[in-house]
Every structure is written in C-alpha cells, then in structure tokens.
ZADO-1210 file (C-alpha; in nm, 4 decimals, padded with zeros to 6 digits):
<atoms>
<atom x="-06.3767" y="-04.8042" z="04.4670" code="UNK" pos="1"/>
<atom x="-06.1096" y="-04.7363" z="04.1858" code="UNK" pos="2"/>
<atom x="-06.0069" y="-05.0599" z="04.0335" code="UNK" pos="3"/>
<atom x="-05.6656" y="-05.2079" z="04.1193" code="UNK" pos="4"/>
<atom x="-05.4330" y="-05.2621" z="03.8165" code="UNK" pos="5"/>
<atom x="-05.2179" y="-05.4992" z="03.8263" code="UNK" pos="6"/>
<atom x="-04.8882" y="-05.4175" z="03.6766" code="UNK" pos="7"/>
<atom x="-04.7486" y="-05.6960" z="03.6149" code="UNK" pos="8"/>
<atom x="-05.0606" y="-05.8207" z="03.3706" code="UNK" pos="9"/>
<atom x="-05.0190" y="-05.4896" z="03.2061" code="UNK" pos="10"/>
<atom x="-04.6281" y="-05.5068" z="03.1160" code="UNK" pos="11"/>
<atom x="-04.6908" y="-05.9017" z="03.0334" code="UNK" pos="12"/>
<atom x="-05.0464" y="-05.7837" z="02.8001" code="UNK" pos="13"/>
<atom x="-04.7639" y="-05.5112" z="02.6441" code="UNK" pos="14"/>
<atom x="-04.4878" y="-05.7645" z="02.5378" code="UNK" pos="15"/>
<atom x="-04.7456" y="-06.0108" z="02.3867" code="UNK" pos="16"/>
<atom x="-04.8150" y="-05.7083" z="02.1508" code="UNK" pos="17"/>
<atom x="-04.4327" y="-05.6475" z="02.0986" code="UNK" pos="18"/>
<atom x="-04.3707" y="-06.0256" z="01.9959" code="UNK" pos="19"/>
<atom x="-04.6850" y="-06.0252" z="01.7650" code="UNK" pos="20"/>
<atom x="-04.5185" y="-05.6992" z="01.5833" code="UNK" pos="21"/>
<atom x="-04.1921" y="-05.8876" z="01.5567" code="UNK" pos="22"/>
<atom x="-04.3277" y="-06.1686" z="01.4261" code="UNK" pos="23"/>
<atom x="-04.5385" y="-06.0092" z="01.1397" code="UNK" pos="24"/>
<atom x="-04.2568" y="-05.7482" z="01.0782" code="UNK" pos="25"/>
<atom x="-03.9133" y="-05.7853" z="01.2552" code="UNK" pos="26"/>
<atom x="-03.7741" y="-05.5476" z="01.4715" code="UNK" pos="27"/>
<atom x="-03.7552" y="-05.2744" z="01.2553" code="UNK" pos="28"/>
<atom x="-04.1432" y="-05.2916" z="01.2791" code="UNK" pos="29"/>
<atom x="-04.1315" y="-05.2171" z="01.6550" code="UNK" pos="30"/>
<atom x="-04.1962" y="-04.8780" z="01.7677" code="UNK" pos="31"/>
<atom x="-04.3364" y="-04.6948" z="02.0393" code="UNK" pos="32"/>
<atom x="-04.7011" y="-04.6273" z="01.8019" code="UNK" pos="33"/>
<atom x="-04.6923" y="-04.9624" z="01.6851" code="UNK" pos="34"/>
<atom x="-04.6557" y="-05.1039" z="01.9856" code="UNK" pos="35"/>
<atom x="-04.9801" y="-04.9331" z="02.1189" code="UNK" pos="36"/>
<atom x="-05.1572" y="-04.9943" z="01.8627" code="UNK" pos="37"/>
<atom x="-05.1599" y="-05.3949" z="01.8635" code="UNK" pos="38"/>
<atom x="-05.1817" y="-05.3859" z="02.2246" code="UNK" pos="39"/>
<atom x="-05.4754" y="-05.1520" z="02.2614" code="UNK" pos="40"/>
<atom x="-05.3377" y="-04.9138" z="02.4684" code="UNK" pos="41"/>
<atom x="-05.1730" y="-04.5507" z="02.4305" code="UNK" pos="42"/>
<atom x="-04.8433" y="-04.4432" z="02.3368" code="UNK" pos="43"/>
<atom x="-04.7949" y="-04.2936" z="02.6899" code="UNK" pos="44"/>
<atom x="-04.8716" y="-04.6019" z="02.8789" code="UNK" pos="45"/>
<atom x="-04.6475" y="-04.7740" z="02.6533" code="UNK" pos="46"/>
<atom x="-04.3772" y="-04.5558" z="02.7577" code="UNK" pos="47"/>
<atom x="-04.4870" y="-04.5704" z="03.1290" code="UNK" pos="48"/>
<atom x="-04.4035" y="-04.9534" z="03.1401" code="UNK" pos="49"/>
<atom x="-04.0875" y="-04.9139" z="02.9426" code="UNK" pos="50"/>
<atom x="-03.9109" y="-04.5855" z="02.9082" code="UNK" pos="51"/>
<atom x="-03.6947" y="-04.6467" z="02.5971" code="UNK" pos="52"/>
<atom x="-03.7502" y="-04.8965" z="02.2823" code="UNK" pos="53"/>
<atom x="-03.4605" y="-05.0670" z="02.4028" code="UNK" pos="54"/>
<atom x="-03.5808" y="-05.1325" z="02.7146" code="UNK" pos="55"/>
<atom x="-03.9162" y="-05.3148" z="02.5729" code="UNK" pos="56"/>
<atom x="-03.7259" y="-05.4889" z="02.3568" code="UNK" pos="57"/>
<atom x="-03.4733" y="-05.6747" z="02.5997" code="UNK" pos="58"/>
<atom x="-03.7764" y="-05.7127" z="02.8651" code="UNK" pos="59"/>
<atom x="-03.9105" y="-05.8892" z="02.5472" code="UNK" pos="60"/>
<atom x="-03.6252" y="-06.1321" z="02.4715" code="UNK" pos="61"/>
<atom x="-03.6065" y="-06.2005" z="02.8547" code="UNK" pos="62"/>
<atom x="-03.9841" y="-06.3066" z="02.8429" code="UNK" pos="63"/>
<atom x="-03.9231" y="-06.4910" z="02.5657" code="UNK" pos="64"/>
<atom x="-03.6589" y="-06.7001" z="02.7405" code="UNK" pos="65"/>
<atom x="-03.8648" y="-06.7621" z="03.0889" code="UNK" pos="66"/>
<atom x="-04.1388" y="-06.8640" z="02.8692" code="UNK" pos="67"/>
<atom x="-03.9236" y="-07.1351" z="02.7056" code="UNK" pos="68"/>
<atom x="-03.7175" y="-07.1534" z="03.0915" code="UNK" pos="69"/>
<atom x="-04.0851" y="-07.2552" z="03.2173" code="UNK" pos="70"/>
<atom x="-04.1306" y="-07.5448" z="02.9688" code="UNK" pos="71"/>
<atom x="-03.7462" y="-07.6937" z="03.0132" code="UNK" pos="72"/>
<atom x="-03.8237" y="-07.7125" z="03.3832" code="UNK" pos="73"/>
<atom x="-04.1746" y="-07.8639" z="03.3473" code="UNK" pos="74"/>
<atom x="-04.0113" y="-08.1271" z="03.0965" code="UNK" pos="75"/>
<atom x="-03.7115" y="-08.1480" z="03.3443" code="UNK" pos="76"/>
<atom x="-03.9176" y="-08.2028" z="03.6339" code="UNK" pos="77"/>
<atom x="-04.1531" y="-08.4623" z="03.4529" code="UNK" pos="78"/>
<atom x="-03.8764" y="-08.6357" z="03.3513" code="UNK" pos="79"/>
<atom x="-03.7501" y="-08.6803" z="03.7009" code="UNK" pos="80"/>
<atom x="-03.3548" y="-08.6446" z="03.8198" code="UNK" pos="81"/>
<atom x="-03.2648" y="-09.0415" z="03.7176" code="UNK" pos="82"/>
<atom x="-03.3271" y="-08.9659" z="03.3628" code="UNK" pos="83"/>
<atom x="-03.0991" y="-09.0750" z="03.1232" code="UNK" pos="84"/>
<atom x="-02.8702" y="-08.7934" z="02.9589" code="UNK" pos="85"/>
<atom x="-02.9951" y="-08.8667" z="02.5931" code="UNK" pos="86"/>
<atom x="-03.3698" y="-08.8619" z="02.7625" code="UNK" pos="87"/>
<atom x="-03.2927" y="-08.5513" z="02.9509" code="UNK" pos="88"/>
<atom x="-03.0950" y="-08.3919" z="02.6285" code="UNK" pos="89"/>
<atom x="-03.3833" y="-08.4508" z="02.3789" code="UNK" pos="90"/>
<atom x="-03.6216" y="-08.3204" z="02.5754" code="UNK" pos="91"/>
<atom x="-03.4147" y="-07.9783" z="02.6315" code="UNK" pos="92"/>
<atom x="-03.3118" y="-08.0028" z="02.2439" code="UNK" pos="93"/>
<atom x="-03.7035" y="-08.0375" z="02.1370" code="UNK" pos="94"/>
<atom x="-03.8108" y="-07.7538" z="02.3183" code="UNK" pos="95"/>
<atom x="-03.6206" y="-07.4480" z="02.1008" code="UNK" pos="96"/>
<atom x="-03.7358" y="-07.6335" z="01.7766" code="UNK" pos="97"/>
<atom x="-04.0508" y="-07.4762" z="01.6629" code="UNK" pos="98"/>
<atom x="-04.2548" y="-07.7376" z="01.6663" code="UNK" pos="99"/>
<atom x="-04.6184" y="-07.5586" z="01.7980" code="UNK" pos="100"/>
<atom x="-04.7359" y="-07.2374" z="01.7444" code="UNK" pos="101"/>
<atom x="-04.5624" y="-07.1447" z="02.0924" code="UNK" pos="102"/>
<atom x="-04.2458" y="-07.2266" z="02.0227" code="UNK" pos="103"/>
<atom x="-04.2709" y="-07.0791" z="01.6088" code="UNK" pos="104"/>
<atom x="-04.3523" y="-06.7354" z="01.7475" code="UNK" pos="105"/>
<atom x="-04.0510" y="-06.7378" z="01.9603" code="UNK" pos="106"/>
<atom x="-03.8404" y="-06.8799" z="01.7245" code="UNK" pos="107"/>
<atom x="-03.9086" y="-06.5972" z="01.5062" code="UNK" pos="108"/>
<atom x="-03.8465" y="-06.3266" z="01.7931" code="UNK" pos="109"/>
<atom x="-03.5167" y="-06.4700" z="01.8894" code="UNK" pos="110"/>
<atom x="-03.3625" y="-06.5018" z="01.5260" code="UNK" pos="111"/>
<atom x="-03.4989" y="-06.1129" z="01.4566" code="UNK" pos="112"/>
<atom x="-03.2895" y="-06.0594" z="01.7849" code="UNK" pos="113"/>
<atom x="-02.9938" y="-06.2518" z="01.6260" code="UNK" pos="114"/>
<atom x="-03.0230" y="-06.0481" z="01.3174" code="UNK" pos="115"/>
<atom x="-03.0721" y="-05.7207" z="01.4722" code="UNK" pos="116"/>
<atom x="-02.7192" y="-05.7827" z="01.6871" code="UNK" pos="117"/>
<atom x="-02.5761" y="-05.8633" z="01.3086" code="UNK" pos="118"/>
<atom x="-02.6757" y="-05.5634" z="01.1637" code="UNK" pos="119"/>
<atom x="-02.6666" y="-05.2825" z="01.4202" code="UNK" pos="120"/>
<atom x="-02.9517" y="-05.2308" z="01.4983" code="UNK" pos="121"/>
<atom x="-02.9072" y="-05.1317" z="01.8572" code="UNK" pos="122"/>
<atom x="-02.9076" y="-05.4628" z="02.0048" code="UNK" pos="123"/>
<atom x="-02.5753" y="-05.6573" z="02.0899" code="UNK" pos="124"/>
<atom x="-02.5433" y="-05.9806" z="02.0539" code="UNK" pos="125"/>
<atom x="-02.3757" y="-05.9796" z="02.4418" code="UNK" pos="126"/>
<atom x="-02.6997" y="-05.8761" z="02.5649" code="UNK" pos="127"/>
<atom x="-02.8964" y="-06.1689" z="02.4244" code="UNK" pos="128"/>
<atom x="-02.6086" y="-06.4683" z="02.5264" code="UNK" pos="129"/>
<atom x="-02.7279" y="-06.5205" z="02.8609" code="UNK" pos="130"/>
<atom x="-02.9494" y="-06.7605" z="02.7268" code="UNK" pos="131"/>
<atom x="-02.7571" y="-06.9638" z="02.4524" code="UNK" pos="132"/>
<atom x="-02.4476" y="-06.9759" z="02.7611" code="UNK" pos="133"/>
<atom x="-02.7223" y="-07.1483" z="03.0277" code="UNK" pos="134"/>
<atom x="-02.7830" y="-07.4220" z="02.7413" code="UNK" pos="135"/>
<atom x="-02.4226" y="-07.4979" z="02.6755" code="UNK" pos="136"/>
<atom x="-02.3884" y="-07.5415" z="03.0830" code="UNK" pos="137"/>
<atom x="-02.6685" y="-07.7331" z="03.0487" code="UNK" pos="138"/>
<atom x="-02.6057" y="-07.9994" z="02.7354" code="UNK" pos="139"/>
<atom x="-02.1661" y="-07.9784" z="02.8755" code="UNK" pos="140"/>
<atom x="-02.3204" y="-08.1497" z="03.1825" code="UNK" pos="141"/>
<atom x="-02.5498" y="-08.4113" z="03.0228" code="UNK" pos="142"/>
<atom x="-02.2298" y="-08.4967" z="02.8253" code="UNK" pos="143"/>
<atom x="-02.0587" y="-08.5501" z="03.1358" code="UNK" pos="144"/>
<atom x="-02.2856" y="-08.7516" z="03.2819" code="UNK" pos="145"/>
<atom x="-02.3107" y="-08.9730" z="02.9806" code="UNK" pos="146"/>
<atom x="-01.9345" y="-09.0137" z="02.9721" code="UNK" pos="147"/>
<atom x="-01.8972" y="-09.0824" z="03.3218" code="UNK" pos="148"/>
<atom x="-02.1625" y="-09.3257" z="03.3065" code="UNK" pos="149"/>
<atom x="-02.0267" y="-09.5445" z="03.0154" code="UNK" pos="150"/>
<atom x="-01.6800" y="-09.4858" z="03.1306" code="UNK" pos="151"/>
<atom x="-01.5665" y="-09.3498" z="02.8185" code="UNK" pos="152"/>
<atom x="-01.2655" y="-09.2167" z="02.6929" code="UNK" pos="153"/>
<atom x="-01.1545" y="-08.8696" z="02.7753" code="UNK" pos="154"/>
<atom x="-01.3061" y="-08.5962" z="02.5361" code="UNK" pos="155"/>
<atom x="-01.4517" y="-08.2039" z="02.5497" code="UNK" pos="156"/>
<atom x="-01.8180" y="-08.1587" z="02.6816" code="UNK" pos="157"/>
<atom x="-01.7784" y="-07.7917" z="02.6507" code="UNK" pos="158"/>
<atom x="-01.6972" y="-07.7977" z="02.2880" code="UNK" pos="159"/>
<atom x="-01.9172" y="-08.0407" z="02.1852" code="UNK" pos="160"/>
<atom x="-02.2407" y="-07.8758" z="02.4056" code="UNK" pos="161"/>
<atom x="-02.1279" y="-07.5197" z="02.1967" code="UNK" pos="162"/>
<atom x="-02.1625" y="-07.7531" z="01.8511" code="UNK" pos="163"/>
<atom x="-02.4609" y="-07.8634" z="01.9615" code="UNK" pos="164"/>
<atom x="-02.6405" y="-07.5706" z="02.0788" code="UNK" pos="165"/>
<atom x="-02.5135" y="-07.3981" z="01.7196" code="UNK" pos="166"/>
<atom x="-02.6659" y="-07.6812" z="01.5651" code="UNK" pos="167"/>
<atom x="-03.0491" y="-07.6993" z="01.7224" code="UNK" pos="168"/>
<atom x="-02.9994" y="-07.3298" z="01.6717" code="UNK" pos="169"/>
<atom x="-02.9361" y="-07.3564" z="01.2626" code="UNK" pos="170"/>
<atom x="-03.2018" y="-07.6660" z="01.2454" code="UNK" pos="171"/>
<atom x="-03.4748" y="-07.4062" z="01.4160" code="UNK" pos="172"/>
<atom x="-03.4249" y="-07.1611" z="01.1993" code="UNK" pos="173"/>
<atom x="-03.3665" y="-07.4243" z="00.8697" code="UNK" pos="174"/>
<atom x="-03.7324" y="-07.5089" z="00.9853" code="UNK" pos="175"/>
<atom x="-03.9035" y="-07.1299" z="01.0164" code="UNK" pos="176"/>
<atom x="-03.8057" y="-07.1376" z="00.6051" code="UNK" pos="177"/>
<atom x="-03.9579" y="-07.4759" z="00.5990" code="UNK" pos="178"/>
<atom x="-03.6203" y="-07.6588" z="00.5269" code="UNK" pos="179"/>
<atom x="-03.7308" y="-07.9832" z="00.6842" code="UNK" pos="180"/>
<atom x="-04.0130" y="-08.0828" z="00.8461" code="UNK" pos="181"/>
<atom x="-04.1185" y="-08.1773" z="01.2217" code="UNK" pos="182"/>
<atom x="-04.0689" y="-08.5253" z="01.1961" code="UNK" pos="183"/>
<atom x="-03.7250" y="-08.4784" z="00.9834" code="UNK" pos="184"/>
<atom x="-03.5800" y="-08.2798" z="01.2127" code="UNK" pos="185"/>
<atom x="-03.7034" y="-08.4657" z="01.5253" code="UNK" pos="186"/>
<atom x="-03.5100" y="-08.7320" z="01.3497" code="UNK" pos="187"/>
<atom x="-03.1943" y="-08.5023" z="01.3038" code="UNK" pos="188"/>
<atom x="-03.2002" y="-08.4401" z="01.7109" code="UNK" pos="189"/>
<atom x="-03.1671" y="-08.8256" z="01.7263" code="UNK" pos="190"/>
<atom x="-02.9044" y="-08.8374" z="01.4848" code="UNK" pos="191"/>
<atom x="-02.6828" y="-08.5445" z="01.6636" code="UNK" pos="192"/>
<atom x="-02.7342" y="-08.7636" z="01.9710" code="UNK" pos="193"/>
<atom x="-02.6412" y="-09.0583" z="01.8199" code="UNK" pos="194"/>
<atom x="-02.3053" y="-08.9169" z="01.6925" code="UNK" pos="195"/>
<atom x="-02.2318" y="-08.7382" z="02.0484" code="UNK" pos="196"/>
<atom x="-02.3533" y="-09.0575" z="02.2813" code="UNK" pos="197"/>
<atom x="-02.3226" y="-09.3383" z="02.0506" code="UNK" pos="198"/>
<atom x="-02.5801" y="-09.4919" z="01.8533" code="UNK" pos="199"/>
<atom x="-02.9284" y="-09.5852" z="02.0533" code="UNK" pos="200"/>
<atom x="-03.0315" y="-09.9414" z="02.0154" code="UNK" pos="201"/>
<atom x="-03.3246" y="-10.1021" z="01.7972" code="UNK" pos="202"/>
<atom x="-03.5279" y="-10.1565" z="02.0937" code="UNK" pos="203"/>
<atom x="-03.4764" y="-09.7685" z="02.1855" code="UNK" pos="204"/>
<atom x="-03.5595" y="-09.6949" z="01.7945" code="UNK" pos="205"/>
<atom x="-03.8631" y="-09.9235" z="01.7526" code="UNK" pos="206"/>
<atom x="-03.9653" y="-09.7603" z="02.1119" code="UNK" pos="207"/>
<atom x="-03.9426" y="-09.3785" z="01.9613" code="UNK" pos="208"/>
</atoms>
C-alpha cells in the first residue's frame, strides 16, 4: 500500500527549515532553493505547500506566534483564573523574552519580520500586528483588573499595555545583542511592573 503523507507534518517539517534560514541569515536569505535545501526536500514540493515566498513567509510568522500562543495558554492555564494580575502579567511578559533556545529562535524570526516591514522588503508591518494587538488586549485587561481590585484612581490601561508591550519588545531584542542578561532583564519585567502596579512587597521580593 502507498504510504499516507500527512500534510500537515510536511508544511510544519517545511517552516522549521524556513525559521532555521532566518535565523542564520534573515529574510533576505529565504528563497524558494534555500528553503529546500535545509529542509531536505525539492524546490517543487516547496512550492506545492506554499505557492509564493510570501506565502511561506507569513505561514511562518503565524507559526511562530501559535508556537508562543501554545506556551501563554499552558502558563495561563497553570496559573489558574484567580491569579493575581502581576502573576498573570509576568508570566505573559516572560514568555516573548528569549530566555531558551525556543524562545531565541523566535525572537530572531519576529525582529527579521519587523525589519523586513521597515525596509520594504515585501512584508508590511499590518500583516504582522495581529499579534502585538492580542497582547495589548491582553496586558489593558490585567491593568484593569489590578485597578479595579485596589480601587485605584482613574488612569489609561490601553496606553500603558501599548508602553508595555513596546517595552518587552525593545528588552527582547536589547537581549538577542546581549545587552543584559537573563536574570537582569527578568529583573527589569519586575521593575516595569512595579512602576505600572505599585511596588511588590519584601515578602513578594524575598519570595522571587
């Protein structure tokens, strides 16, 4: 009997590839041949999964956000729906700082994205805010819930989740050029916190 291929296994085995030529040479390194050749396969089935480079390279980005989707529910789910909002916002924050080799490699493919929408290089940066617009939602209603909580003056959640999704955002990539370390800016996360939800106290410090 012919062997069944599963599709699926084959376009996931093909985007691997793509992130691995990304992250050794950006996306101007990405081509149809290249492609291929780090994932083993021909240039035809290449362009049997994804018709256009464009095409591979947003079905690339989107796999790069499920992947990290997959971990912030995990975390989210672990953490349980009573969670604190600083709890439940460092967990989300920790997750887009490359921390692992997981979360490096993705690092990398999303700020060749970002620089690819700079500079033209047939990417917008529209098709690639999905993504950064789901976190702001998300971090605008942990702010809420803090200020509710402490009944705290009136202020902007939605401004202040945009600051600090700009902000994890420029400490990930600070960290890809090795400005900082893991621990220093684990410790810069707290400090954000701190300044949006008030300062933690020395039990909570001693405890992290």
């Amino acid at each position: 009997m012919p062997r069944l291929v599963d599709h699926e296994v084959r376009r996931r085995h093909i985007i691997d590839a793509i992130r691995r030529v990304i992250v050794a040479g950006g996306l101007e390194a990405v081509t149809f041949q290249t492609v291929a050749a780090e994932a083993g396969v021909s240039v035809r089935l290449v362009q049997y999964y994804f018709g256009t480079k464009k095409e591979f390279l947003l079905a690339t980005h989107r796999s790069v956000m499920e992947d990290a989707g997959a971990r912030f529910t995990h975390r989210w789910n672990t953490l349980g729906a009573d969670a604190a909002p600083r709890e439940a916002l460092r967990a989300v924050l920790t997750e887009l700082l490359p921390l692992d080799d997981q979360r490096r490699e993705e690092a990398l493919v999303l700020g060749a994205f970002g620089w690819a929408a700079i500079t033209g290089q047939g990417i917008t940066a529209e098709e690639t805010f999905a993504a950064p617009r789901a976190l702001v939602m998300i971090v605008a209603d942990q702010l809420r819930r803090a200020q509710h909580a402490d009944n705290a003056s009136p202020s902007n959640p939605e401004l202040d989740a945009e600051l600090v999704t700009m902000a994890i955002g420029g400490l990930a990539q600070g960290m890809l050029q090795g400005y900082g370390t893991a621990e220093s800016a684990l410790e810069l996360v707290d400090h954000l916190l701190d300044r949006m939800l008030g300062e933690r106290s020395r039990n909570d410090q001693l405890q992290r």
